[in-house]
C-alpha positions as CSV (number, residue, x, y, z in Angstrom):
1,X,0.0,0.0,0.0
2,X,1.6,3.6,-1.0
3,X,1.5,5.8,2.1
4,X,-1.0,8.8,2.1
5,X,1.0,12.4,1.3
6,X,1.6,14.1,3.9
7,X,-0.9,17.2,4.6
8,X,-0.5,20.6,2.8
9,X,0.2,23.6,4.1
10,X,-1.7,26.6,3.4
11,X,-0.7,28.6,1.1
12,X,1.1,32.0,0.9
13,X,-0.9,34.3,-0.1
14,X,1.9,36.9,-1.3
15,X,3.5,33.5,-3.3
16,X,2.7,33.5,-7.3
17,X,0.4,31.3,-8.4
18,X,1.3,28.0,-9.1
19,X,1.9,27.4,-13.3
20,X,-0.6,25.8,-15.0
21,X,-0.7,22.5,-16.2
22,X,-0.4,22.2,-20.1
23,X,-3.9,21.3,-21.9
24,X,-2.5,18.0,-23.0
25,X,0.0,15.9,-21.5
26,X,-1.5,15.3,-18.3
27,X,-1.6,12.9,-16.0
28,X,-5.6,11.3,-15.6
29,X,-7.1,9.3,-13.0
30,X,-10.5,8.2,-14.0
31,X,-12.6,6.3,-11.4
32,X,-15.3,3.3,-12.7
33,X,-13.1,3.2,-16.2
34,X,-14.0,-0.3,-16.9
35,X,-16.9,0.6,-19.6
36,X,-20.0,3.2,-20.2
37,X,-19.1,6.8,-19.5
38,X,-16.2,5.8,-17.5
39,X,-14.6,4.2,-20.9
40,X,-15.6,7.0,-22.9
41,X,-13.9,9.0,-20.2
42,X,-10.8,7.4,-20.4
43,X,-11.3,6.9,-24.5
44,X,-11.9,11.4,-24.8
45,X,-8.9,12.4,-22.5
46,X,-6.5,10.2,-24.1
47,X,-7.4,11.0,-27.3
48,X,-6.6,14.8,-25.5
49,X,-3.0,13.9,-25.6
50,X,-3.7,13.0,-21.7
51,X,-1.9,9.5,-19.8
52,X,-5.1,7.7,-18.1
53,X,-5.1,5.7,-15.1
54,X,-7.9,3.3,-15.8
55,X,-9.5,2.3,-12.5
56,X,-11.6,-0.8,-11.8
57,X,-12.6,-2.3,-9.3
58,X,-14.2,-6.0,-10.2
59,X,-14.0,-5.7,-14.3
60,X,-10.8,-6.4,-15.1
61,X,-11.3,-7.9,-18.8
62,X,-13.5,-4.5,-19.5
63,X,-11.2,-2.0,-17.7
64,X,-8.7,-4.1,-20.2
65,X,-10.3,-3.4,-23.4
66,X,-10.8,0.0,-22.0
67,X,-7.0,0.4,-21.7
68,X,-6.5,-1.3,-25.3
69,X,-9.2,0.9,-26.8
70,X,-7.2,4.3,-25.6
71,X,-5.1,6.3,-28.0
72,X,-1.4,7.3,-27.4
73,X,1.2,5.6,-24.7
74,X,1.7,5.6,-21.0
75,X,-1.6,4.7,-19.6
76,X,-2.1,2.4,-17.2
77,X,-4.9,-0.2,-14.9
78,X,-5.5,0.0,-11.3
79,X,-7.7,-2.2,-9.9
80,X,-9.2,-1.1,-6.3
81,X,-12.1,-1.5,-4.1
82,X,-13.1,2.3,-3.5
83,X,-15.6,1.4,-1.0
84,X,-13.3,1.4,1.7
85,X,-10.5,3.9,3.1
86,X,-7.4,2.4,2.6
87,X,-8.8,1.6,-1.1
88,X,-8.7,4.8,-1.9
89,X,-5.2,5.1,-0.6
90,X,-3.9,2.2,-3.1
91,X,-5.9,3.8,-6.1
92,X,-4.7,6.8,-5.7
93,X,-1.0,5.7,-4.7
94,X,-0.7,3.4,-8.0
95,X,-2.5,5.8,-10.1
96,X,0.4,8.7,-8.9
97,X,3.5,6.2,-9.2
98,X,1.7,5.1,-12.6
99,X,1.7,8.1,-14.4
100,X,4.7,10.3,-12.4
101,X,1.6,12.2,-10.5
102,X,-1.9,13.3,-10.7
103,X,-2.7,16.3,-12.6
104,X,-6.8,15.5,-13.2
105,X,-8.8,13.3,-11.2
106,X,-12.4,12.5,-12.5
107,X,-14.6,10.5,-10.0
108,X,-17.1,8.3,-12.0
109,X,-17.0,5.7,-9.9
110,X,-20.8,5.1,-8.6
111,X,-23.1,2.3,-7.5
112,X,-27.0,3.2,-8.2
113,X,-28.9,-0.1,-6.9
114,X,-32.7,0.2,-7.2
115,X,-34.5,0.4,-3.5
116,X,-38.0,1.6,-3.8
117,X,-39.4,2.7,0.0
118,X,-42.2,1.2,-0.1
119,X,-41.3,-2.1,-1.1
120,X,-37.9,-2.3,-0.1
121,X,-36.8,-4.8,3.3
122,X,-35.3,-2.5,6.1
123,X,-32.4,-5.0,6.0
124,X,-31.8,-4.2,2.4
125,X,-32.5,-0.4,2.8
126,X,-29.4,-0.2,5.1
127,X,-27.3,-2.6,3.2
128,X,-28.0,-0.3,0.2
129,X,-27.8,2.8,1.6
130,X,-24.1,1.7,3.3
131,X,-23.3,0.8,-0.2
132,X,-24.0,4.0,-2.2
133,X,-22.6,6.7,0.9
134,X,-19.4,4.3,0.6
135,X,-18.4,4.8,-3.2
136,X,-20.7,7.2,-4.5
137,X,-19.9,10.0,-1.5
138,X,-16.8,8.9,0.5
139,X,-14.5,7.4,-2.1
140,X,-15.0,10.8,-3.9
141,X,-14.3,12.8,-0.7
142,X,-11.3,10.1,-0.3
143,X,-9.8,10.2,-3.7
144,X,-10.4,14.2,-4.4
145,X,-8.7,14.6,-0.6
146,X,-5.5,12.2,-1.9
147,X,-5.4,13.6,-5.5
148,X,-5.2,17.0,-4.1
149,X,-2.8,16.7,-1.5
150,X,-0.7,15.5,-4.7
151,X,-1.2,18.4,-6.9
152,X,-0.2,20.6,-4.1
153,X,2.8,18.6,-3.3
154,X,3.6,19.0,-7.6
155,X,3.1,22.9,-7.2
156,X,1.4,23.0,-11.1
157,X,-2.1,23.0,-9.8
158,X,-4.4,20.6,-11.2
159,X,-8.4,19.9,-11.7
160,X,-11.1,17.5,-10.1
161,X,-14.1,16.6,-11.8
162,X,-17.2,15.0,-9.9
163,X,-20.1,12.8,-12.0
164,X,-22.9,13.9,-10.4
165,X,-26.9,13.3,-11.6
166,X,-29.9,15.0,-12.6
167,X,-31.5,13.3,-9.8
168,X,-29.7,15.4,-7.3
169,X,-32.2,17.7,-8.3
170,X,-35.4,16.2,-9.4
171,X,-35.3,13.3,-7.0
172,X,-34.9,9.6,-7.1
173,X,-37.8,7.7,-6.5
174,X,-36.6,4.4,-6.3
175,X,-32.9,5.3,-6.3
176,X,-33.0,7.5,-3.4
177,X,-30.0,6.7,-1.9
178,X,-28.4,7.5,-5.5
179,X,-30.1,10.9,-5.6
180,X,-29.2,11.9,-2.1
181,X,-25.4,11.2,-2.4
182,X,-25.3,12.8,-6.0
183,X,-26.5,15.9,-4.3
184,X,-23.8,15.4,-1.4
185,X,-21.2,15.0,-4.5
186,X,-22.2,18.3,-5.8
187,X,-21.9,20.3,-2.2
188,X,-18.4,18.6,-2.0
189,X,-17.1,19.9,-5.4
190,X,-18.1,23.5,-4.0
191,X,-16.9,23.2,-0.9
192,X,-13.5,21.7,-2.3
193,X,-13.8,24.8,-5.0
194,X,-13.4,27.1,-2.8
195,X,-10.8,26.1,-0.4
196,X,-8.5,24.5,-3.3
197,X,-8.2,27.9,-5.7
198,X,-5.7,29.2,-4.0
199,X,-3.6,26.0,-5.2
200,X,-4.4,26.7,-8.2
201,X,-6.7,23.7,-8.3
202,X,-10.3,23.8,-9.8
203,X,-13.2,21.8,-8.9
204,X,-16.5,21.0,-11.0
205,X,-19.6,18.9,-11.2
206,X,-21.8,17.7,-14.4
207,X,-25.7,16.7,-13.7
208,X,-26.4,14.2,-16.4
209,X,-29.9,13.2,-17.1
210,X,-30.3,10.0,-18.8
211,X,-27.1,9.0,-21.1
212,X,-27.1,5.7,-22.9
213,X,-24.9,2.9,-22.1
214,X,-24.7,-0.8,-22.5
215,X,-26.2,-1.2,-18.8
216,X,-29.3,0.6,-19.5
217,X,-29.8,-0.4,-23.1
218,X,-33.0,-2.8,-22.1
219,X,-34.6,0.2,-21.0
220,X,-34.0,2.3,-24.6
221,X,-36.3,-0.2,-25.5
222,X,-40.3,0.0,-26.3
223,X,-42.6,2.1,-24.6
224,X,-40.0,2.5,-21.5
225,X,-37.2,4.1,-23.7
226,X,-39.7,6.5,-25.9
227,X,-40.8,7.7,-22.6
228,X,-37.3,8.4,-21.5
229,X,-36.6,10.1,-24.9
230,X,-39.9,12.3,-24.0
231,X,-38.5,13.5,-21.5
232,X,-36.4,15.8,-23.0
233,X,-37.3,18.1,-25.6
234,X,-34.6,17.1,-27.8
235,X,-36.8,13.8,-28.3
236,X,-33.6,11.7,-27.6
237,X,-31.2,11.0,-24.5
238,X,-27.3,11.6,-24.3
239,X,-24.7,9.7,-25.5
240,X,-21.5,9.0,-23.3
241,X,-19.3,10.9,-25.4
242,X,-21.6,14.1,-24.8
243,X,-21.0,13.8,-21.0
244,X,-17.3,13.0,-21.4
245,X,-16.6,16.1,-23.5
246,X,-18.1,18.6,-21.1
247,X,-16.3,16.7,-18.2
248,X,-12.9,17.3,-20.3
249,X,-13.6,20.7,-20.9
250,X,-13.9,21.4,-17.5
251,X,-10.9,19.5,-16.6
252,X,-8.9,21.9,-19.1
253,X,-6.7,25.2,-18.2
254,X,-9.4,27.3,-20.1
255,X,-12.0,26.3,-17.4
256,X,-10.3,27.9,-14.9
257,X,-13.3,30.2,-13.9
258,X,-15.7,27.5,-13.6
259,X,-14.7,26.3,-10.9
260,X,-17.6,25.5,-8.6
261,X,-19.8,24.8,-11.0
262,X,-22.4,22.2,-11.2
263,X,-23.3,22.1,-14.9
264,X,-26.7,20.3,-16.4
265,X,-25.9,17.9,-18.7
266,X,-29.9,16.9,-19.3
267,X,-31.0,18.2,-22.7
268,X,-33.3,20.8,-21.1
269,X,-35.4,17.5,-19.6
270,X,-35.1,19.3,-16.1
271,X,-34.6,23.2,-15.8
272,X,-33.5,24.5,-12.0
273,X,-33.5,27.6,-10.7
């Protein structure tokens, strides 16, 4: 197990801001890489000119053709259970000694298990619950606290980018556990925002609403999917790629300012105020 960086300290504030990090050439850590947005992820920064880290945590043959599916040299797999502390530490660690450092860290990695209030055990409510505050919250919290530790250790600044949901927003019905820690994720990105500028580190969210993938094909399908579709006024849903390219636009130098953001990916299928 690599051993957590030691803490920061804060910064001067009459020191010049740290240089920063060149658009392409980075170093990439993408959480859940192992297929659906995560690969395309992986697939958009490399084809940035970027190094990825390709995390996985059960899927080794798909983070595998992940890996072979990426454009360009230097990346590399870590495999890693997220759900616990000292997970983090070794995906974070390997990702770091991979790559020669951390200069991006996008946390994809979720669980969203159906658990419907109604009909749902109290045994399984828990169980479920446990599960989605573990990766979906505190392995983010884990891995953006390790990743930026490392950035400020590098002195070139760096970015963070959270996967959030539309349903932080709209609610979850039967995913409320999903919902609730998307919404957490969010507040954590702003919280991080603000007390990492100084570093020259920037923080961001996306909100996706529905995005196709392999694992929710079967519900693209009949009168289930054309609802979906409806829901936007587009008369479609996203595709990975769309999500990925926003996420690596705000993991770029020019988004410097949006820091803090939370930005709707949903094709105008939920406006906020």
């Amino acid at each position: 197990m690599t051993d957590a960086p030691a803490p920061a300290t804060s910064p001067d504030p009459t020191a010049p801001r740290p240089t920063p990090f060149p658009p392409t050439g980075r170093r990439v850590l993408v959480s859940g890489a192992s297929r659906g947005l995560g690969r395309a992820l992986a697939q958009a920064f490399a084809a940035n000119g970027d190094r990825v880290a390709v995390h996985f945590a059960s899927r080794r043959d798909e983070a595998q053709a992940t890996l072979a599916s990426l454009s360009g040299t230097g990346h590399v797999l870590v495999g890693g259970d997220l759900s616990a502390p000292e997970g983090a530490v070794e995906v974070a660690g390997e990702a770091a000694d991979g790559l020669g450092g951390l200069d991006v860290l996008v946390n994809n990695a979720a669980v969203n298990l159906p658990h419907p209030p109604a009909t749902t055990s109290y045994e399984d409510w828990a169980a479920t619950w446990q599960s989605h505050v573990s990766v979906n919250l505190l392995a983010t919290a884990h891995l953006s606290h390790l990743a930026a530790h490392r950035m400020i250790g590098q002195g070139g600044g760096g970015r963070i980018v959270n996967v959030g949901s539309r349903g932080a927003f709209r609610g979850e019905p039967d995913h409320p556990a999903y919902g609730a820690t998307k919404a957490a994720v969010h507040a954590l990105g702003q919280s991080l925002a603000v007390h990492l500028a100084p570093y020259g580190i920037g923080v961001a969210s996306v909100a996706p609403g529905f995005f196709e993938t392999e694992r929710v094909a079967h519900r693209l399908a009949g009168a289930e999917g054309e609802a979906i579709r409806a829901q936007s006024p587009f008369g479609r849903v996203a595709s990975a790629e769309e999500v990925a390219a926003a996420v690596l636009w705000l993991a770029s130098p020019a988004a410097e300012w949006a820091s803090g953001t939370v930005l709707d990916l949903n094709g105008a299928s939920y406006l906020r105020t």
